[in-house]
Phi, psi and omega in degrees: 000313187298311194313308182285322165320270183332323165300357157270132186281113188291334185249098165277189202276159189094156144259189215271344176270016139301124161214119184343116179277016186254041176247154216288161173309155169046022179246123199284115170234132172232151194234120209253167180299296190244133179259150198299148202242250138322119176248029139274157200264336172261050207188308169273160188228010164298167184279317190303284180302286179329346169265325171280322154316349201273320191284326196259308178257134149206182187292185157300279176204171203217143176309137179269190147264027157253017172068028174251153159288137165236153159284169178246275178284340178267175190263336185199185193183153201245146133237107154340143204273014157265343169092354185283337184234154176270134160236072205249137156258114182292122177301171193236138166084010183286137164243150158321169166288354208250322196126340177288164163250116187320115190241195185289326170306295233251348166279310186296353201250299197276342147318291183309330184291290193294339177251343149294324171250038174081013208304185172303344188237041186289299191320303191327318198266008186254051198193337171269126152260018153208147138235144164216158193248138196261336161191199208288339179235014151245157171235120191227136147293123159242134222230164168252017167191138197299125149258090191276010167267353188324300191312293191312309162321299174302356180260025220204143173268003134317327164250019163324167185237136173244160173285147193317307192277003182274323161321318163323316187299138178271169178316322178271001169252010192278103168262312174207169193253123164302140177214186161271342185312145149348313175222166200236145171301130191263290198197188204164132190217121168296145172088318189228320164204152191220110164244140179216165192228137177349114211247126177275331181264056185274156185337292201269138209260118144134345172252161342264150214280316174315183193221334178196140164237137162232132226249104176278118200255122197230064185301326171304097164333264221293337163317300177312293184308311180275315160323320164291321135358280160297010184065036197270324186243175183241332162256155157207162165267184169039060127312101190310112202310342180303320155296331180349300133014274210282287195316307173319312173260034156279119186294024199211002166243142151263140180229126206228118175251143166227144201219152343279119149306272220214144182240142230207095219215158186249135184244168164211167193258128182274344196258004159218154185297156003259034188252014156259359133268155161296332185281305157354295175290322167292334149337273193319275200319345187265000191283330228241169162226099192301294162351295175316287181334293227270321178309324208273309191298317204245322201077070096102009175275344165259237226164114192288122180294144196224320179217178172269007160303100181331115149010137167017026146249195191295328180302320181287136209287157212258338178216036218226130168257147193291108174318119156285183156311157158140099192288345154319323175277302193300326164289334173283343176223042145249315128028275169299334197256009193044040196237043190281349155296343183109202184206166164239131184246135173262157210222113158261111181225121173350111256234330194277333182247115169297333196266004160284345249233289176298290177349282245262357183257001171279344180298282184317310179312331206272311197303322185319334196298325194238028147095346186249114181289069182281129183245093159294141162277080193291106162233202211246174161232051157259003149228036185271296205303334150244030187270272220260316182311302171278324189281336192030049187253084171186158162263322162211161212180154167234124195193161204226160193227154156270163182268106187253166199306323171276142185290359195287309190313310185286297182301317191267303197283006131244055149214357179249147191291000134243070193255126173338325206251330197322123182204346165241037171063359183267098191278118147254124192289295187337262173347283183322325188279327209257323165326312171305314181290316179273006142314314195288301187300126179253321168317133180288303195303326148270339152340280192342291215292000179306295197279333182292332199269293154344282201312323168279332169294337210270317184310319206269275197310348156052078161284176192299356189252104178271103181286132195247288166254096165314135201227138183270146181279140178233134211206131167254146150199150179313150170341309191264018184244104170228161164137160172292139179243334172317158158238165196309350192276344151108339167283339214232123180249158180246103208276354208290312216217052166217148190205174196256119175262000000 
């Protein structure tokens, strides 16, 4: 794979700092990986629209990079010393893109829109028992029991605050999104470009220095790189790791790693055969060689996963190892599993993420080994989102979650049954009671060991999700495109305070 790799060419003709001059002063053109789908912000749940979304819509409050909350739209916020009320205080004078201004009403109206109609952070709302906008710049919450991802969750475009009537709007009447943001939505072309543009009256006085970013959806890794190459874009995400390398030493590139994006996972459905057995499943995972893997997908650029706690935080369990190979163990509870000939499995993988891509045919050559026969599948991915996500018509599959800062990302929202994201059936009361309880806890230090004791049922009990790698965001831009763009959640960038010099 590294051999045929190197035969793709990194340098077309032109550098990387060429730019078309008939294009407008101060426009950001990037050329992005996956392309934007949806834009409302309590309802998609791709990676792709939250990074644009992070610019256009925004929150309560938001992550710093020491990983704490700030406020944004609230200017500050209160908690009763039982954690049940919530109190936010709204900067005074923020508008909308239409031009309205942002009161208490327009938070209580996009609350309610997520938990009546079910939005994506709905599970987040099922612990308030009031909202009131109590006058025009307070908000106030009363929860029926102490919840500590609430905060964390509203730092999310899932809890965006919108204006009350576009909130009023049902999913299906949601065309683009209003926000408070820096920049405001232009236009979208599925598939092909996604533009938004400088909001002159945003809040905050003196951003954002750009005038417009246009975002070119450029799914081909190598497609992508030589587009940047030529100077056709000044940024791009997903850098195919194999170059990574040649990039760190180009003096005519920024080349930017931020780690941990996103975990990277073999998901099998527990509710069908032959992944509703455990032993089964543990088969396929004694099968793998995680290491391999992770080489053949990154060139060595993540990190083989043991739990969903992001790299070196307090969540993450201090001594728990990633199962190795050992195909002997995998024939014993194929064995077990009344599977001693192997078993067929069909393997759906996204089509779009290469580096899933690679993952899964090194997967399959290693289960042959023991006889389990994965029949990859190549599909698009909106129809991994309604095949095997919603529909949950598959037997195995690769698909990835990001490592956001809080532990709700990993832990709750696709492993716990009732978590957004939840899609392979593998239910533990255990697990869920011990998820729930760390919820409650605001102290790290009584938290943590909740999720180190999670992190061990899902390895012993071999829920649906077999983790494979942490993966990094890798991202070029030319010289003159500076300022931080990352945003600390490690997926979503924020464009507010980078500029073209």
């Amino acid at each position: 794979m590294k051999t045929a790799a190197a035969s793709v060419p990194l340098a077309l003709a032109g550098c990387a700092g060429d730019v078309d001059d008939g294009r407008p002063d101060g426009e950001l053109l990037w050329g992005g990986s996956v392309p934007v789908q949806s834009l409302d912000p309590h309802f998609e749940s791709a990676a792709a629209t939250a990074r644009v979304l992070e610019n256009i819509t925004q929150g309560l409050v938001r992550v710093n990079w020491d990983y704490e909350l700030e406020p944004l739209l609230a200017e500050s916020w209160e908690t009763s010393e039982d954690n049940l009320e919530i109190t936010f205080s709204l900067r005074e004078g923020v508008l909308f893109h239409d031009g309205t201004e942002l009161t208490a009403d327009d938070v209580l109206a996009s609350f309610t829109r997520i938990e009546e109609q079910e939005g994506l952070a709905a599970d987040y709302m099922a612990l308030v028992d009031s909202m009131e906008a109590a006058d025009e710049y307070t908000f106030e919450m009363v929860l029926t029991e102490p919840f500590a991802p609430l905060l964390s969750r509203m730092a999310t475009s899932h809890m965006h605050v919108l204006p009350a009537h576009q909130a009023e709007q049902s999913q299906d009447e949601f065309t683009e999104p209003i926000g408070t943001g820096p920049f405001e939505f232009e236009s979208m072309e599925i598939d092909s470009e996604f533009v938004m543009v400088k909001y002159d009256d945003y809040w905050d006085d003196g951003l954002p220095h750009l005038e417009r970013v246009t975002k070119n959806e450029i799914p081909d890794n190598d497609n992508r790189l030589n587009t940047f190459r030529a100077g056709e874009v000044d940024f791009i995400n997903d850098v195919p790791p194999r170059h990574a390398s040649d990039l760190e030493d180009d003096s005519e590139v920024d080349f930017i790693n931020r780690f941990p994006k996103s975990l990277v996972y073999l998901g099998v459905n527990c509710n069908e055969e032959p992944f509703d057995s455990r032993d089964a499943r543990l088969a396929l995972e004694y099968a793998i060689d995680k290491n391999e893997v992770m080489e053949a997908a990154l060139y060595g650029q993540g990190q083989v996963a043991a739990s969903p706690a992001a790299p070196d935080s307090e969540w993450e369990h201090p001594d728990l190892q990633p199962r190795q190979q050992d195909y002997e163990l995998a024939q014993e509870h194929l064995d077990a599993a009344g599977y001693s000939d192997g078993f067929e499995a069909t393997f759906q993988i996204p089509q779009q993420y290469n580096d899933q891509v690679s993952a899964a045919q090194i997967i399959e050559s290693q289960a042959s080994e023991v006889g389990i026969e994965l029949d990859i599948q190549m599909i698009t991915w909106s129809n991994w989102l309604s095949d095997v996500y919603t529909d949950q018509n598959f037997q195995a599959t690769t698909s990835s979650y990001l490592g956001l800062w809080f532990p709700d990302a990993g832990f709750h929202r696709p492993l716990h049954s009732d978590g957004a994201f939840f899609f392979t059936g593998w239910e533990d009361e255990e697990y869920n009671d011990l998820v729930d309880e760390a919820r409650q806890l605001y102290d790290i230090e009584e938290r943590a060991p909740l999720y180190h004791d999670a992190a061990e049922l899902l390895k012993e009990r071999r829920s649906g999700h077999i983790l494979l790698y942490w993966m990094p965001t890798l991202m070029a831009r030319t010289n003159d495109f500076t300022g931080e763009v990352m945003a600390p959640d490690g997926s979503t960038f924020r464009f507010e305070d980078t500029q073209l010099e």
